[in-house]
C-alpha positions as CSV (number, residue, x, y, z in Angstrom):
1,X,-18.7,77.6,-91.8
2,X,-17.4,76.5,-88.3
3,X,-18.1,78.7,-85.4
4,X,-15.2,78.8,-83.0
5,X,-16.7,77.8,-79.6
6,X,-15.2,79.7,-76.3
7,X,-13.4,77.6,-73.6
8,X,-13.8,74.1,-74.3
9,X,-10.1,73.2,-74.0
10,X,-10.1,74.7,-70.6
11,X,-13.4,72.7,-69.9
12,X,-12.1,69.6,-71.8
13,X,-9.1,69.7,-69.2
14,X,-11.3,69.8,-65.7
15,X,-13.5,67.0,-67.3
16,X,-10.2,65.1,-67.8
17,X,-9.0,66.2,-64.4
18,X,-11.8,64.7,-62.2
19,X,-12.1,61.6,-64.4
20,X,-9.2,60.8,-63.5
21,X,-9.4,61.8,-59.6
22,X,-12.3,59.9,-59.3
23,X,-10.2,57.3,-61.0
24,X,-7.3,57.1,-58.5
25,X,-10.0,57.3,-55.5
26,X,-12.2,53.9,-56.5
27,X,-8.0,52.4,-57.0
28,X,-7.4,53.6,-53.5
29,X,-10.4,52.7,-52.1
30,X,-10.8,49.0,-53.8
31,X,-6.8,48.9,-52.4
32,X,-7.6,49.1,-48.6
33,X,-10.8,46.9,-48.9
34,X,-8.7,44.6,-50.3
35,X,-6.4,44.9,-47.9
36,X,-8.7,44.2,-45.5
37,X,-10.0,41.1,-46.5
38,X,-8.4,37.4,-44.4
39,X,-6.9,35.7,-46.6
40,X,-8.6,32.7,-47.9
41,X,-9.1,29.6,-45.6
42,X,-6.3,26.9,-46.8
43,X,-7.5,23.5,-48.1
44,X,-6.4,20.3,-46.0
45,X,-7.6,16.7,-46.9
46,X,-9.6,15.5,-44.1
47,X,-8.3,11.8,-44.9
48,X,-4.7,12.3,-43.6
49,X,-5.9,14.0,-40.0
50,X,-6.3,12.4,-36.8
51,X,-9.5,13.9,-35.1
52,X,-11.3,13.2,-32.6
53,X,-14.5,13.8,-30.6
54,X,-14.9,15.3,-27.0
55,X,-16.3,12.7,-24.7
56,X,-17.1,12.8,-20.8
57,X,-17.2,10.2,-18.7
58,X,-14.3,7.6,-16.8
59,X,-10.9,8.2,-18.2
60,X,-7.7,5.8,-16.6
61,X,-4.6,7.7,-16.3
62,X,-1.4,5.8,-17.3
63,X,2.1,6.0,-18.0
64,X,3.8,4.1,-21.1
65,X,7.7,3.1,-21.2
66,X,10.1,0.8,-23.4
67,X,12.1,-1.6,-21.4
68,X,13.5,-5.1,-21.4
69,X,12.5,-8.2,-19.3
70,X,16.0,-8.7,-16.4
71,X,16.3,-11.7,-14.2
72,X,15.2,-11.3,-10.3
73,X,18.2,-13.4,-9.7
74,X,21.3,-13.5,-11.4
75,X,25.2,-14.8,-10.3
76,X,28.6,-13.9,-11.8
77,X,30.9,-17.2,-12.2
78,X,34.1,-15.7,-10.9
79,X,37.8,-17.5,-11.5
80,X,38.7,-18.6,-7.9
81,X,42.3,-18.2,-9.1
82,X,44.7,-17.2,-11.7
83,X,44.9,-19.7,-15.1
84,X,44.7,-20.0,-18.6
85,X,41.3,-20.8,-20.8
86,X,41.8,-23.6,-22.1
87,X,38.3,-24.7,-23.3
88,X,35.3,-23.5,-23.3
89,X,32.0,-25.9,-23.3
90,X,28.7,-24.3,-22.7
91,X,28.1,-20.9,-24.9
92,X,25.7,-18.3,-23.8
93,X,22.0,-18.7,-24.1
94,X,22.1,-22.8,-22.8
95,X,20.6,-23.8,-20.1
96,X,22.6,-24.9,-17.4
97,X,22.6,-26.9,-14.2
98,X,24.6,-26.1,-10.9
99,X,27.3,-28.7,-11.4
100,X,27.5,-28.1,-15.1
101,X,31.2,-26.9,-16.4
102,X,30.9,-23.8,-18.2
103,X,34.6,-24.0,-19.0
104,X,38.3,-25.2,-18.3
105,X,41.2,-23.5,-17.1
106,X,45.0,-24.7,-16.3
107,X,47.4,-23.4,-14.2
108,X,50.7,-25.2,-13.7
109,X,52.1,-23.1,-11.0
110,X,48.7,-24.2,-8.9
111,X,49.2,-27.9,-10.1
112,X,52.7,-27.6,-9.0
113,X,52.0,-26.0,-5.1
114,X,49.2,-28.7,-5.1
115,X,51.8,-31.5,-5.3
116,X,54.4,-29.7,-3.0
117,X,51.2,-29.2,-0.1
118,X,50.5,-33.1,-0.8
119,X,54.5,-33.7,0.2
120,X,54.5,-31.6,2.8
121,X,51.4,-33.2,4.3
122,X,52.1,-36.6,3.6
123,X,55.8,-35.9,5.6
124,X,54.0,-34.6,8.3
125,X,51.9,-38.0,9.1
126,X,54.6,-39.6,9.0
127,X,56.2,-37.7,11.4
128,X,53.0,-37.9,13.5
129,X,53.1,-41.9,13.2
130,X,56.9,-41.8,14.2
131,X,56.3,-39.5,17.0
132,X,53.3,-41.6,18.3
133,X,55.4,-45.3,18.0
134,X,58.7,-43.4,20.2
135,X,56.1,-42.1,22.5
136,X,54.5,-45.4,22.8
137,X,57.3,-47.3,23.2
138,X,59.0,-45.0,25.7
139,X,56.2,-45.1,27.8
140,X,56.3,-49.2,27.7
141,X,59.7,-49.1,29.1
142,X,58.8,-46.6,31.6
143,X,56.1,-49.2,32.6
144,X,58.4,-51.8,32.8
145,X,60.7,-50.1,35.1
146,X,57.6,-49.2,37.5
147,X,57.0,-53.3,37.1
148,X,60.2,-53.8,38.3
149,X,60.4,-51.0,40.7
150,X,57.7,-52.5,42.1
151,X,58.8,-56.1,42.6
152,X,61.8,-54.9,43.9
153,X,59.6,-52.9,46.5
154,X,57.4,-56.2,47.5
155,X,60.6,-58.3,48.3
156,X,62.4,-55.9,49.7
157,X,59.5,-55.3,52.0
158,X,58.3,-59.2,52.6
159,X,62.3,-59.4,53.7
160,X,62.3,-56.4,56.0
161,X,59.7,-58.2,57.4
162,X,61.2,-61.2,58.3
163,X,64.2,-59.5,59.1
164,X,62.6,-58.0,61.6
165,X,60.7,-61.2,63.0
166,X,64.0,-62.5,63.5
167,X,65.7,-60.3,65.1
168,X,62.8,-59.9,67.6
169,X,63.9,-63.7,68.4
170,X,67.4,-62.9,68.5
171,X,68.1,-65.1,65.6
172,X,68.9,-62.2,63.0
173,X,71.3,-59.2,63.6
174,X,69.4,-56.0,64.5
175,X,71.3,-54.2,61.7
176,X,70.7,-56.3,59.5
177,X,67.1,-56.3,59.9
178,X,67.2,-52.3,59.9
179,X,69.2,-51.9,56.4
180,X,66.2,-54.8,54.8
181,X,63.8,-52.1,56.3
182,X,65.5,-48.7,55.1
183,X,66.1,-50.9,51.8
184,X,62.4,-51.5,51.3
185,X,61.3,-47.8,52.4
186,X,64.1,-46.8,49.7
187,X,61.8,-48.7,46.8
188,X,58.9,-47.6,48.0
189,X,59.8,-44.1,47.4
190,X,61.1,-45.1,44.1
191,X,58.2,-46.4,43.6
192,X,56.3,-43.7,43.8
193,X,58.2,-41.8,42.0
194,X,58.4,-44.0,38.9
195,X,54.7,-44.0,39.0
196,X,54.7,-39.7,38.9
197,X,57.0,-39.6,36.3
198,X,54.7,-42.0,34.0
199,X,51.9,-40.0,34.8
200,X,53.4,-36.4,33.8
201,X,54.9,-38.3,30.9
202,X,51.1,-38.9,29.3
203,X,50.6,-35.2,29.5
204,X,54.1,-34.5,27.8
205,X,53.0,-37.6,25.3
206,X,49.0,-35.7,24.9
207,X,51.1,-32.3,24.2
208,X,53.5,-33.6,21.6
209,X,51.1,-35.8,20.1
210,X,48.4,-32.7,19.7
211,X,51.3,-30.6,18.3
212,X,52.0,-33.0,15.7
213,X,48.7,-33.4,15.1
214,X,48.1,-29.4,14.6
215,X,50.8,-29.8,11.9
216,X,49.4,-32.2,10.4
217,X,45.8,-30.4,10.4
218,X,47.2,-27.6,8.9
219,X,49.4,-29.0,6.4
220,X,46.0,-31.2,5.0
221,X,44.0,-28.2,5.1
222,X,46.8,-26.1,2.9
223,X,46.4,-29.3,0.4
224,X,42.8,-29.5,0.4
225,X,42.5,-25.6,-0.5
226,X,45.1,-26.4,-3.4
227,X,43.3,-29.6,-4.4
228,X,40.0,-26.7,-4.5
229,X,41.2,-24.8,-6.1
230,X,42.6,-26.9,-9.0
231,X,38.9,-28.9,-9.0
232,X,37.9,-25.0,-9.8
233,X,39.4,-25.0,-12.9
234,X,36.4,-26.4,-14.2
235,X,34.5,-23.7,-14.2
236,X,30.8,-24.4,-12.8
237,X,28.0,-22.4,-12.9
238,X,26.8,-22.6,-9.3
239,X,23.1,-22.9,-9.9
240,X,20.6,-23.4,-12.2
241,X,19.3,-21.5,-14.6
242,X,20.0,-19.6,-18.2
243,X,24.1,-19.0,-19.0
244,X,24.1,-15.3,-20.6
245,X,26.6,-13.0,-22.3
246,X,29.1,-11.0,-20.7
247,X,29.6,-7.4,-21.5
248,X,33.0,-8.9,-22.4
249,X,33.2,-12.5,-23.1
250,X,36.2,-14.4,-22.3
251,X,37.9,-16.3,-25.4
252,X,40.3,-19.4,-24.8
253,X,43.8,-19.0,-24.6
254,X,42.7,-16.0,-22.4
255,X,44.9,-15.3,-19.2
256,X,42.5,-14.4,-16.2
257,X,43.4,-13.4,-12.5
258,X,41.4,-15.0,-9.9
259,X,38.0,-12.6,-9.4
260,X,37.5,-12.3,-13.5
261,X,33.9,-13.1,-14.3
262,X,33.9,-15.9,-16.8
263,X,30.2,-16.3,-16.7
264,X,26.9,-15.0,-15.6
265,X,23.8,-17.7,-14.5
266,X,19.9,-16.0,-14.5
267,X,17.1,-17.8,-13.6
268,X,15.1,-17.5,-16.4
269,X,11.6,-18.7,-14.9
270,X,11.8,-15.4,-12.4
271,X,11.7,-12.4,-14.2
272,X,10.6,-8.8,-13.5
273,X,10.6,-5.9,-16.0
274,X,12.7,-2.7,-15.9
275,X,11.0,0.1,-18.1
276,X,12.6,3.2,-19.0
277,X,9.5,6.3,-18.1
278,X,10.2,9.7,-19.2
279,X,11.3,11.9,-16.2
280,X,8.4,14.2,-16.4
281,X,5.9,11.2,-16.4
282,X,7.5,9.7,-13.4
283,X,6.6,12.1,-10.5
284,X,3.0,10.3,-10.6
285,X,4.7,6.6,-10.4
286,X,3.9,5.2,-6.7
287,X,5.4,1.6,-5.6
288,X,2.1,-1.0,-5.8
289,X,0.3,0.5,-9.1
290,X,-1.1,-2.1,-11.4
291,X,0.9,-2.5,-14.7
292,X,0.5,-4.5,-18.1
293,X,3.7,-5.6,-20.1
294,X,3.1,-6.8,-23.0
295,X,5.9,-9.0,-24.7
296,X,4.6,-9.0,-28.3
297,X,3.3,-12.6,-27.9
298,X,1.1,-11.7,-24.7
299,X,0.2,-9.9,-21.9
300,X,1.5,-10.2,-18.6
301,X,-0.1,-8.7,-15.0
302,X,2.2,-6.6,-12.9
303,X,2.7,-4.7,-9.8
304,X,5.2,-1.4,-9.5
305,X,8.0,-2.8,-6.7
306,X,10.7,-0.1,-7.1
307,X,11.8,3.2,-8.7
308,X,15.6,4.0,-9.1
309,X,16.1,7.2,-7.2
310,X,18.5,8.2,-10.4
311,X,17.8,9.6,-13.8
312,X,19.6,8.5,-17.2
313,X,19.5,9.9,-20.1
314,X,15.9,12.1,-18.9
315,X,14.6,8.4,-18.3
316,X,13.7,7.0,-14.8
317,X,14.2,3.1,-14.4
318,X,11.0,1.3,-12.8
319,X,11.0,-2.2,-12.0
320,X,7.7,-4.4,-12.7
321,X,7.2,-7.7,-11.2
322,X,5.3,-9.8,-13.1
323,X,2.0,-11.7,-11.2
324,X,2.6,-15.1,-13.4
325,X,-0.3,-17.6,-13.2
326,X,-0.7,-21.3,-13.5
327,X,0.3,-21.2,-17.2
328,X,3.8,-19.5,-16.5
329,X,5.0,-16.6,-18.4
330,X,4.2,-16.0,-22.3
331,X,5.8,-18.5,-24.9
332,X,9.1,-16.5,-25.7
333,X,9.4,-14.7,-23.2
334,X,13.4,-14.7,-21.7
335,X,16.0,-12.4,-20.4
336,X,17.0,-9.4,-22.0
337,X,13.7,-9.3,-24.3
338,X,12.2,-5.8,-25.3
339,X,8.4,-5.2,-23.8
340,X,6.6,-2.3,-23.8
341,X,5.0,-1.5,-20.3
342,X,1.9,0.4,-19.1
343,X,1.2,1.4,-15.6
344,X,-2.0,2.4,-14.4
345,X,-1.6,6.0,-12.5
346,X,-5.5,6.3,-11.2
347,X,-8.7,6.1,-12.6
348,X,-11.2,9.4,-13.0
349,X,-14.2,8.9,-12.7
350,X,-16.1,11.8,-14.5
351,X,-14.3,13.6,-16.6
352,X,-14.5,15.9,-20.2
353,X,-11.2,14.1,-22.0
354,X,-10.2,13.8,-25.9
355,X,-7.8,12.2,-27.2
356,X,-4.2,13.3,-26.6
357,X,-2.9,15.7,-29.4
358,X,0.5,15.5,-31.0
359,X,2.2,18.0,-29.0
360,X,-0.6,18.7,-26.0
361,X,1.0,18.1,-22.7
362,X,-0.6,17.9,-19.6
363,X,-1.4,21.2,-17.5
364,X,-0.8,23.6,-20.6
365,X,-2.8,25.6,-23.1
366,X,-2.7,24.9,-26.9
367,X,-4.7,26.0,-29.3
368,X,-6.5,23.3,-32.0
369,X,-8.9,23.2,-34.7
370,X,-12.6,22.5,-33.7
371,X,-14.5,21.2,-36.8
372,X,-17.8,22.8,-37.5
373,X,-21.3,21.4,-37.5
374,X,-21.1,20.4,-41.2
375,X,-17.2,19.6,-41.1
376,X,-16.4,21.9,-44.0
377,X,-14.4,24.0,-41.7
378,X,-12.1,24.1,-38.5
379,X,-11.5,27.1,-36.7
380,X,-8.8,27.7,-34.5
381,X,-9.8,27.4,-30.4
382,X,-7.3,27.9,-27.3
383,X,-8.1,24.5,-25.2
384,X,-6.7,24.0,-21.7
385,X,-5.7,20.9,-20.9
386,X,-5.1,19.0,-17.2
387,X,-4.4,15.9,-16.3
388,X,-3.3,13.5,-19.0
389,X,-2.7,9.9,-19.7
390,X,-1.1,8.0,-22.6
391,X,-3.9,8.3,-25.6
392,X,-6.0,10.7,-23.6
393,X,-5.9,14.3,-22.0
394,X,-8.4,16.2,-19.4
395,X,-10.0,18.8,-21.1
396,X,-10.9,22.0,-18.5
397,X,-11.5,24.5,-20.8
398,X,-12.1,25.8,-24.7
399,X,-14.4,22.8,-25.7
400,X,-17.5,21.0,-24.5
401,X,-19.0,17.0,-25.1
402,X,-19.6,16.5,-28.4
403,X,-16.8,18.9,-30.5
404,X,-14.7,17.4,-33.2
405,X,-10.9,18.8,-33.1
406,X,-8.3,17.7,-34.7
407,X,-5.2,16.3,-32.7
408,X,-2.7,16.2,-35.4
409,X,0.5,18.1,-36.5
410,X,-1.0,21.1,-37.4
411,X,1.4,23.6,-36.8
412,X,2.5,24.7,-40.7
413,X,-1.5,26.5,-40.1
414,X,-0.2,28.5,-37.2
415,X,-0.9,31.7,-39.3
416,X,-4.6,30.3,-40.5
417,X,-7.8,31.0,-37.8
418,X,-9.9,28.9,-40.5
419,X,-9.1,25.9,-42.5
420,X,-11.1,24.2,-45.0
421,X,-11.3,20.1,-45.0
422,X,-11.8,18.2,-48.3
């Protein structure tokens, strides 16, 4: 027969009761541990990182820009005048001498004033010839009236002589040997003043003549700048050297007042290089540095010669010039060709560099992953960077010779201290 035992539902109910508070205790308590644990270290495939290793010792400093190979010397071909194209010869990109004709213009209101200034000139030598034969031939008749004058002077004279002698014998009249005198002292004075009057009539002649003359000057000179300027509508490009393209080109048929450029002329044998360096690279730039400019079929030496005091579009313009040797420049090198240009900032001597990470800039503090000893794992270190150049930065602080980091894009790990490399 059963026995009916005392209190074990109420004893059955504590047992149950701290089961399950010890239960909900070791939940709690696994719960915060848990909690507490990082979170495991993400995998990255060591294959598709850049890394590098710490070195000390001489680092060069330099700066690296885009730009294009310019002409030292270049000249626009103006239009001397207003005209029409009419044809066009030499296309840009031909090389071209100093007499060449780039092109032809027409203008009939300059072919027109051309043949009125010939006219007007031609008109005026005559003139000057028919002014010159009256003023020669006045001044022969004026001669021969001094020729005259003067014979008539001479006679009258020898007669007033012997006049004289005979009336001192009593075989002339005394008056009549007075009025022979008077006569020939009459001529005289005539005489004289035939002669005067020829000689102020050469300076009249002299002023007339260097009148005409003036005309005449200035009438050729009028033609000769028309005949100029219609020998300048064959365009010419002035020296020699490579004919390039206009920012806009001329087309025939076009109209074009006098001062359009119809052409530009570069020698192509003298060229510098104009590179485009980032504002915040260019406060180290000094006039004289050393530079290299390589044109994708060579290298060519060069020497820093100016720096335009503006900025464009956050880029500062720098102009190389290039130290060409005996062998001239680089097979295809020519005007407007792209190059990429490096110039040498200084050179340290002893320094702790690495190479340049993706987003490390010079004077700041970033933080990158140093690999460990068996390169299983990176852990996250704050570096602080100085002085940098184009593939390497100055390392002052957070790392020492010898550490592995890795330089790349690392930034979707910004919430990881630890990664793990495959």
């Amino acid at each position: 027969m059963d026995i009916q035992r005392k209190d074990a539902g109420k004893k059955r109910l504590i047992r149950r009761i701290a089961i399950g508070i010890v239960l909900v205790a070791a939940v709690a308590g696994i719960s915060v541990v848990v909690g507490r644990l990082k979170p495991a270290a993400p995998s990255v495939d060591l294959s598709v990182v850049w890394r590098d290793t710490v070195k000390r010792g001489p680092m060069t400093r330099e700066v690296r820009g885009l730009g294009t190979l310019v002409p030292e010397e270049t000249m626009l071909i103006p239009a001397t005048t207003e005209g029409r194209v009419q044809r066009i010869l030499i296309r840009p990109g031909t090389p071209v001498r100093a007499d060449s004709i780039v092109m032809i213009l027409t203008s009939a209101e300059l072919e027109t004033d051309l043949l009125n200034s010939e006219y007007a000139m031609k008109a005026a030598e005559a003139d000057f010839l028919n002014l010159k034969v009256t003023l020669e031939k006045l001044n022969l008749d004026m001669q021969a009236t001094v020729a005259q004058v003067d014979a008539d002077y001479n006679t009258a004279k020898l007669q007033g002589d012997r006049d004289a002698a005979l009336a001192k014998e009593g075989l002339f009249s005394e008056v009549d040997a007075k009025i022979s005198a008077v006569r020939a002292v009459q001529l005289g004075s005539r005489l004289q003043l035939e002669q005067k009057r020829i000689s102020i009539n050469s300076s009249a002649e002299e002023a007339q003549l260097a009148a005409a003359k003036v005309k005449v000057d200035q009438l050729r000179g009028q033609f000769n700048l028309k005949k100029s300027q219609v020998d300048q509508l064959k365009v010419r490009a002035g020296f020699d050297g490579m004919l390039q393209q206009l920012p806009t080109p001329v087309e025939v048929g076009q109209k074009v007042a006098a001062g359009t450029p119809l052409g530009k002329v570069a020698q192509a044998s003298k060229l510098k290089a104009e590179l485009k360096i980032a504002e915040t690279q260019v406060k180290d730039v000094v006039i004289g540095q050393h530079a290299v400019i390589d044109t994708r079929n060579g290298l060519i030496e060069g020497r820093v010669f100016r720096i335009d005091p503006s900025i464009l579009n956050g880029t500062v313009t720098v102009d190389v010039a290039l130290l060409v040797g005996k062998d001239g420049l680089p097979q295809g090198a020519r005007p407007d060709l792209s190059v990429d240009g490096t110039i040498e900032l200084e050179r340290l001597n002893d320094v702790v560099f690495v190479g340049r990470p993706v987003f490390g800039q010079q004077e700041s503090t970033v933080q990158l992953f140093k690999m460990e000893a068996d390169g299983k794992y990176a852990n996250k270190v704050k570096v602080v960077l100085g002085r940098s150049s184009v593939n390497t930065i100055e390392i002052k602080d957070g790392l020492k010779v010898g550490d592995q980091v890795i330089l790349s894009d690392m930034s979707a790990y910004d919430s990881y201290d630890r990664i793990k490399l495959n």
